[in-house]
N, C-alpha and C positions, 0 to 999 in steps of 0.2 A: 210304709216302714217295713224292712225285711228285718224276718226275727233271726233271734243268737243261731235256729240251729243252720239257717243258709247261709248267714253268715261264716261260721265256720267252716264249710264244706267251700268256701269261696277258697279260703287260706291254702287250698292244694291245687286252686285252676291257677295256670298260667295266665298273667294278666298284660295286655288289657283285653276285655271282651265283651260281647254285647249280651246283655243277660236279659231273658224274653219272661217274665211273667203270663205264661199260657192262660192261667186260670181267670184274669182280668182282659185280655184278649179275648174271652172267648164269652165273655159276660158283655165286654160290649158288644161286639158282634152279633149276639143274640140279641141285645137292645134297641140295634140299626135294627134288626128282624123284625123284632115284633112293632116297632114303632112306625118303620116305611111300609107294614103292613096296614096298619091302623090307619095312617094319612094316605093310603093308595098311592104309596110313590117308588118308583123302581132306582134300586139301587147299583150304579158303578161304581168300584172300588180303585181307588187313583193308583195306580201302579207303583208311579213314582216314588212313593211316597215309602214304600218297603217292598221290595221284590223277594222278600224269602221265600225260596219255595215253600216250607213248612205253614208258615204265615199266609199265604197265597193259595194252598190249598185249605187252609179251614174253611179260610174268606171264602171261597167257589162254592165247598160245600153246600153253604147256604142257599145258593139259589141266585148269589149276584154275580152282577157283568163286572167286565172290567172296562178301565176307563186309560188308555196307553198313548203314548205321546213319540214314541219309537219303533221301527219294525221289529226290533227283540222284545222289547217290551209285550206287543202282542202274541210272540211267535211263544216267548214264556210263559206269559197268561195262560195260552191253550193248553201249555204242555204241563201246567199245574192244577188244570181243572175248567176253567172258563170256556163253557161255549163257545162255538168262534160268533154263535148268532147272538150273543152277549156282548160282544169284546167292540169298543168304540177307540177310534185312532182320531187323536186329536193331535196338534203341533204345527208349528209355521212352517219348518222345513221338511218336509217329507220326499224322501229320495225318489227315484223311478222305480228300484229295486224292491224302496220301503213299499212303496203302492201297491205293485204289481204280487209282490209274496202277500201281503193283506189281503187282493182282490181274489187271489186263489184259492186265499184260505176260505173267504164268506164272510168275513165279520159281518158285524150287525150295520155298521156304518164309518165311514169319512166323514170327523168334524172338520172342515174345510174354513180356511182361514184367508182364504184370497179369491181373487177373482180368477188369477193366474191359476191357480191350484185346482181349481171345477174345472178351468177348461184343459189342464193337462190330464188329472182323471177321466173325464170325458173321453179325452183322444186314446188313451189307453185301453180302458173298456171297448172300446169303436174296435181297436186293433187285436182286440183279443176275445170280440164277439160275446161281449159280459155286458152289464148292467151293473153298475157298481150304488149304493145306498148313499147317499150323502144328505150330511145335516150343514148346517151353513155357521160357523162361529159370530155371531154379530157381538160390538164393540159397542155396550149399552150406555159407557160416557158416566158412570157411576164411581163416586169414590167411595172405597170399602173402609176407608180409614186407617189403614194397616201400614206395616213397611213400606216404603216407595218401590223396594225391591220385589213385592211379593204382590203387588196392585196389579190388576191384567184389564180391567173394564174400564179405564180411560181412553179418551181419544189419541191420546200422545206417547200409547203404549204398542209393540210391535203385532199386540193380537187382537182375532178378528176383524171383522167386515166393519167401516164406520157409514153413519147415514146416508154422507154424501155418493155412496156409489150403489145405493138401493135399488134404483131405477136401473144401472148397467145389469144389476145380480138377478133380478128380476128377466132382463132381457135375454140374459146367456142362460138362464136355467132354463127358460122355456123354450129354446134353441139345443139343446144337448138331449140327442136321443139315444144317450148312452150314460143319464143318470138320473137315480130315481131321487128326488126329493122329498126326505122324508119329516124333517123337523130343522127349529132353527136351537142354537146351542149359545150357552153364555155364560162367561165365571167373570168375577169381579176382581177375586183375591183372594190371597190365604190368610189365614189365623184372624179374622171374623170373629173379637168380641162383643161387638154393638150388636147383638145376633135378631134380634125382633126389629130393630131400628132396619140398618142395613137391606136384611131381607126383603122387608116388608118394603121396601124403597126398588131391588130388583124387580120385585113381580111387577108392582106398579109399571115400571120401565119395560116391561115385558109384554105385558099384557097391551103397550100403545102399542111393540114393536110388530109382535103377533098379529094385532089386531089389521096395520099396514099392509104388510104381505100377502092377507086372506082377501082383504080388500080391493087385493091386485091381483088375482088370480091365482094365488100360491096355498094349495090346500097345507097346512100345518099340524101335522099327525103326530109329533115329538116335541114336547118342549123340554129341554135341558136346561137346566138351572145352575149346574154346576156344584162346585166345593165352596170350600172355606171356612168352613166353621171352625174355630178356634178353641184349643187349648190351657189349661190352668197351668205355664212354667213354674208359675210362684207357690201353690198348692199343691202339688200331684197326688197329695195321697188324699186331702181334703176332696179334690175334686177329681176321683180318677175316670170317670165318666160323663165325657162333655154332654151339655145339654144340647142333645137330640133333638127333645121334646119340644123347644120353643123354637128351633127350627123347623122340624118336620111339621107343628103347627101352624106357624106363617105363614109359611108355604101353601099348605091348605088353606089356609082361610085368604090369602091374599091374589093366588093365581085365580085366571078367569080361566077356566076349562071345560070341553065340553065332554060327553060320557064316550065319546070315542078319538078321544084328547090323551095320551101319555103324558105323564109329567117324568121325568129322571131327576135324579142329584149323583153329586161323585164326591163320596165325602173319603178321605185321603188320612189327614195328617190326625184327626180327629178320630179315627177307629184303633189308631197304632201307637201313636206317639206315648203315652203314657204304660203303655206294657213293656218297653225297653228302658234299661239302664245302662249305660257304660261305664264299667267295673274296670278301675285302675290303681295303683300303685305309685307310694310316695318315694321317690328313689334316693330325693335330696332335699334337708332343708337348709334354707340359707339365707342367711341375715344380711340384709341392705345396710344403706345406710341411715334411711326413715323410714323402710318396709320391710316386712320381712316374706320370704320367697317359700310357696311349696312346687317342687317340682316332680309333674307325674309322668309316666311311664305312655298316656294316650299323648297324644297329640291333634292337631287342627289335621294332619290326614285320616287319624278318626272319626273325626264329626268336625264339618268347617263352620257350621253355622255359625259360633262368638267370631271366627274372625272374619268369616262373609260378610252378615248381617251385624253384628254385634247381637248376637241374640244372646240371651238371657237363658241359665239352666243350674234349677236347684243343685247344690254342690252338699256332699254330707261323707263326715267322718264316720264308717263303719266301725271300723276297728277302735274308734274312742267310746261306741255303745256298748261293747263290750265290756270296756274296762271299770273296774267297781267304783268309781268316780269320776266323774267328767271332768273332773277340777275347774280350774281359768279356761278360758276363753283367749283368744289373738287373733287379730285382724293379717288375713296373709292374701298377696295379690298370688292368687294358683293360675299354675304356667303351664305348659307342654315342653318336651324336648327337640320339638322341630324346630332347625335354624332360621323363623321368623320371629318378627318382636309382635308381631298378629299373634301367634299364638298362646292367647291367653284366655285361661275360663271364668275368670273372675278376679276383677281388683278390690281389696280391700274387704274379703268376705270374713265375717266371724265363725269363728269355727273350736273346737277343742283344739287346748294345747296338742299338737300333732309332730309324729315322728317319723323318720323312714323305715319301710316296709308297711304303715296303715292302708288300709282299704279304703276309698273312695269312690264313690257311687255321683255320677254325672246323672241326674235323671231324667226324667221325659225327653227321652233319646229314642224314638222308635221308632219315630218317622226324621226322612231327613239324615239321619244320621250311618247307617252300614250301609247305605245303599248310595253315598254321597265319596266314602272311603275312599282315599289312593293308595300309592303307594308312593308319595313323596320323600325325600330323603332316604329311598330303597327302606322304608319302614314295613314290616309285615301288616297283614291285614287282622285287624282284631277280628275271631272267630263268635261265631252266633252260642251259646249256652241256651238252653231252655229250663225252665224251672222244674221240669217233668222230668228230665234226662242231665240232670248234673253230672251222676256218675260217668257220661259221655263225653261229657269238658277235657280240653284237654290239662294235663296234670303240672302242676309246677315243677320245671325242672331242674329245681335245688342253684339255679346260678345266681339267686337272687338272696343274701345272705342280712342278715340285721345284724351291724355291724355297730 
């Protein structure tokens, strides 16, 4: 819940914008710290998931890698703090250019998602007289129970390596004298609430697959675990710090490892999402003919998720907190101004009777969301605000009138 005084200091930024609560970023962040200290597990930070540079270097600060799915992605990583002997490249399609700028940089390793992909690294390195690190993505056949869209560890999904071609992977790694095999690597899914279940189901899966490979002559010095862990959309302020601790627990209690055994995880959406808000403006209200309409100033090229996924995100009247009674209440479907009928943040949400010019708070918007941003319909890009540096927002510039 932000109090009356940020709230007012809202009323003079230009809106829409993404507003970073630092001081809850930087508590969980500490909490990944001391907690993957405590279970001895090493931490990559999922790139994807907020590339702010600001954000990106606190994260480094601490002593984590990062976890990139693009050659800028990593090329950013570095240049915001991350090790390059940190920095892991995972992604089905990774270009020659993407390779090769990685392999010069040193990452720590290529999580490698084909069979194709080891032997074109391979031939790279060979030609460029390198030794390139690779981890191997294996495809553990697990349902995380999550969106279809956001599921990665089925068979029927475009990632990683599935059982049937073990024995080829097997073959071609101990043929390629131009890559070190150093772990195998695995994610199910994102937003991961059955978080002890679930878990506790990967390692199991893990620990057959591991146990295979070693069996076949593949020493296994890395095991990657992956993200997932999931988010409170419906609570944020209740729960603004996901539980770490029954993951990071599972984990330990469930993997087989030995004392010169790595474990990693790359937790993402779960370190960031809930310190961002996107902060927008009621431009129009307008009454249907069985609904009545609030129309804001963000739109689906701020944050696509309700019309990607339909996903789901706390919606709240600022500016009715303010007001010395909240009065009645109204059921209103909130919209966007982009020319899609997708763009909607919610149908039929209760809320304070509301007017144009109110402030509206989209929450746990931190991951996923500015870093997903277009510029469709030639829309500008909503700007990052920090709770540290308000006075640095940019300023309202009076075209926006309450009329």
């Amino acid at each position: 819940m932000l109090d009356s005084g940020t709230i007012e200091r809202f009323e003079k930024i230009s809106t829409p914008f993404y507003y970073y609560d630092m001081d809850l970023l930087r508590r969980t962040v500490d909490t990944v710290a001391e907690l993957s200290a405590r279970h001895n597990l090493r931490v990559h930070y999922a790139v994807k998931a907020n590339a702010d540079s600001r954000i990106l270097g606190y994260i480094s600060s601490k002593g984590f890698g990062a976890d990139c799915v693009s050659g800028n992605e990593v090329l950013h990583a570095y240049e915001c703090g991350f090790p390059a002997d940190k920095i892991v490249y995972a992604g089905v399609g990774k270009s020659d250019k993407e390779i090769h700028d990685a392999m010069k940089l040193g990452i720590e390793a290529f999580n490698c998602e084909s069979l194709q992909e080891i032997f074109v690294i391979n031939e790279m390195a060979r030609e460029y007289d390198m030794v390139a690190n690779v981890s191997v993505r294996i495809n553990p056949d697990i349902d995380a129970h999550t969106h279809k869209y956001v599921t990665t560890g089925l068979y029927e999904n475009k990632f990683g390596i599935s059982q049937h071609e073990f024995d080829k992977l097997i073959e071609l790694l101990d043929k390629s004298r131009n890559i070190n095999f150093i772990g195998l690597h695995f994610h199910i899914g994102s937003q991961i609430t059955r978080v002890a279940e679930v878990f506790a189901l990967e390692c199991e899966r893990v620990n057959e697959i591991v146990s295979y490979f070693e069996q076949n002559g593949l020493k296994v010095k890395n095991i990657n675990l992956g993200g997932g862990l999931g988010v409170d959309y419906d609570d944020p302020d209740g729960n603004p710090i996901p539980d770490f601790e029954t993951w990071f627990s599972t984990i330990d209690r469930k993997i087989a490892r030995r004392p010169d055994q790595a474990v990693h995880v790359e937790p993402g959406r779960s370190m960031v999402a809930q310190c961002g808000t996107l902060i927008s403006r009621v431009v129009f209200v307008k009454s249907g003919e069985t609904k009545n309409f609030l129309i804001l100033d963000a739109g689906m090229n701020d944050l696509i998720r309700p019309a990607l996924y339909g996903a789901y995100h706390r919606i709240e009247n600022l500016s009715a907190q303010m007001r010395p009674f909240f009065g009645s209440h109204q059921a209103y479907d909130i919209v966007g101004p982009v020319c899609e009928s997708s763009d909607v943040w919610g149908a039929g949400r209760l809320l304070p009777l509301s007017v144009r010019g109110d402030l509206m708070a989209i929450r746990s918007t931190g991951a996923y969301g500015q870093v997903m941003a277009s510029r469709y319909n030639m829309k500008d890009l909503a700007p990052a605000v920090f709770s540290d540096r308000l006075d640095d927002a940019p300023r309202n510039n009076d075209y926006f009138k309450i009329i």
